[in-house]
N, C-alpha and C positions, 0 to 999 in steps of 0.2 A: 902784092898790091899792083893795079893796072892804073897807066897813064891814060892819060884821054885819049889815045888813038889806039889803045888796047892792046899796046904791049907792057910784058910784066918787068918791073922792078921790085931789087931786093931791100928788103927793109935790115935797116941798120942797126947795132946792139942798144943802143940810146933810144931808135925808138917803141921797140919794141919795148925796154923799161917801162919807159912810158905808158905805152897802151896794159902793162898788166899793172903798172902803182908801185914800180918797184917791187913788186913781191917775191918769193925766194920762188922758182916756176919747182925746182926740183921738189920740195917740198908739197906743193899742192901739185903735182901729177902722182908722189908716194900717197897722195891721199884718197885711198880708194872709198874709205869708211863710209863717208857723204853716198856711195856710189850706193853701198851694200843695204844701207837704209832705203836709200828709194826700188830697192828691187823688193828689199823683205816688206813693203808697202802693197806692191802689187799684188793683184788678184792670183788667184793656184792656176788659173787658164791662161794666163798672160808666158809668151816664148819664152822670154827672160827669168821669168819666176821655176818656168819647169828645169830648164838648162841648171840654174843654179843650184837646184836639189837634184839634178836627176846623177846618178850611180854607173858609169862605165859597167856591163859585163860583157862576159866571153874573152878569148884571148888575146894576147896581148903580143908584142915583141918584148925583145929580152931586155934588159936594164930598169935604171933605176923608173919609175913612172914616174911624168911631169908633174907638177903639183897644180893642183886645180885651185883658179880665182879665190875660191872661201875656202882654201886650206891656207893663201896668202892672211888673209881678211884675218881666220881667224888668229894668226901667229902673232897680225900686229893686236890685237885684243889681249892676248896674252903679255905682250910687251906692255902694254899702257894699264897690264895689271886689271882687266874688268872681266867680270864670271857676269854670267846670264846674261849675254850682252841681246840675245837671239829677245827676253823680254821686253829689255829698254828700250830697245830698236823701233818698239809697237808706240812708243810716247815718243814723242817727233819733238817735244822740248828738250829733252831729257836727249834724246840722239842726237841734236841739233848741238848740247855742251859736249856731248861725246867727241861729236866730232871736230870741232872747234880744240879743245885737246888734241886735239890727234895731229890738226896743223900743227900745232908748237912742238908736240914731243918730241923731241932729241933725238930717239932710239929708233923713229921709224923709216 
């Protein structure tokens, strides 16, 4: 935050409460879900929509390999118990309660 002569101050724990409504922050940054419906929206030309389908090849370095965005995405779907999530995703009401679960569940 900047004062009016444009140097910065830090914001305090109260108010930053504040400006999110008390909300738990951890909780809605675990919440990718929201994220993975508005990409599976976009068009197949869109940067974001090819990254999220596109497949690593050729070699690699040795160890375990990182786990890629929708391999997170899809473990919390598994957690919250939904199959054919890649369907619901296409109905925006239906994702919309999706996702709103996914705030509240416990496990994610």
């Amino acid at each position: 935050m900047q004062n009016e002569d444009g140097s910065c101050r830090i914001r305090m724990n109260y108010k930053l409460n504040e400006l999110i409504e008390n909300a738990d922050i951890v909780r809605f940054i675990k919440c990718r879900i929201a994220w993975l419906g508005h990409v599976m929206w976009m068009g197949d030309n869109r940067t974001a929509k090819r990254i999220l389908e596109w497949k690593p090849i050729g070699m690699r370095v040795g160890g375990r390999p990182r786990k890629r965005w929708i391999v997170d995405n899809e473990e919390d779907m598994q957690i919250m118990g939904k199959r054919r999530w890649r369907e619901q995703c296409k109905e925006r009401a239906e994702w919309k309660r999706i996702t709103e679960r996914a705030k509240t569940h416990s496990g994610l």
